[in-house]
VOVEXSE-757950 format. One record per residue (C-alpha): z, y, x. Coordinates in steps of 0.1 Angstrom, whole numbers, plus 5000, padded with zeros to 4 digits. Example, Ala and Ser with C-alpha at 12.3 -4.5 7.8 and 13.67 -1.06 7.14 Angstrom:
# VOVEXSE-757950
507849555123507149895137
//
This chain:
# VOVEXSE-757950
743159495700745159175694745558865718744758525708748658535699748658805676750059085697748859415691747659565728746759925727743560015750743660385765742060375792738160315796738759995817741359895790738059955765735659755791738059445797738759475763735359415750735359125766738558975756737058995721734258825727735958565743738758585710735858535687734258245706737558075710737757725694741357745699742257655665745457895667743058155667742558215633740158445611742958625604743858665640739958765647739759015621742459195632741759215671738459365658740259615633742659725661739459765687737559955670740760185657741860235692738160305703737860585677740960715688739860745726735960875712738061165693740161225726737661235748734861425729734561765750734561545783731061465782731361195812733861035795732661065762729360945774731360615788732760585753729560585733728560295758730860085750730760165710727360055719727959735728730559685703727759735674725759485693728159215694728959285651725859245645725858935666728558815645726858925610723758715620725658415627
//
């Protein structure tokens, strides 16, 4: 995940993932006009990278994994929010 500065923050933890999810919907929605495409692309590229990574950690932890898939969930809906305008 980036910031709306374009740092790279790593999410580990599933309330790193949950807060996370958030931050990126509010990145996307900014109208900062710092914020760029660019910036936007990224933060989602890094997201969904670093949610892999956790899903492939955590896939014989069915608890965890099950926390996982939720918010992969979520993160499909808000793409497809985004391809539909």
């Amino acid at each position: 995940m980036n910031d709306k500065n374009a740092q790279r923050v790593r999410l580990e933890t599933f309330e790193d993932f949950d807060n996370g999810l958030s931050d990126l919907i509010d990145l996307w929605s900014s109208a900062d006009t710092n914020v760029t495409a660019t910036i936007k692309d990224a933060a989602l590229a890094n997201f969904k990278e670093d949610l892999e990574e956790a899903t492939l950690q955590w896939v014989d932890n069915k608890a965890k994994s099950k926390k996982y898939t939720a918010i992969a969930q979520e993160l499909a809906e808000f793409e497809d929010a985004l391809n539909q305008g």
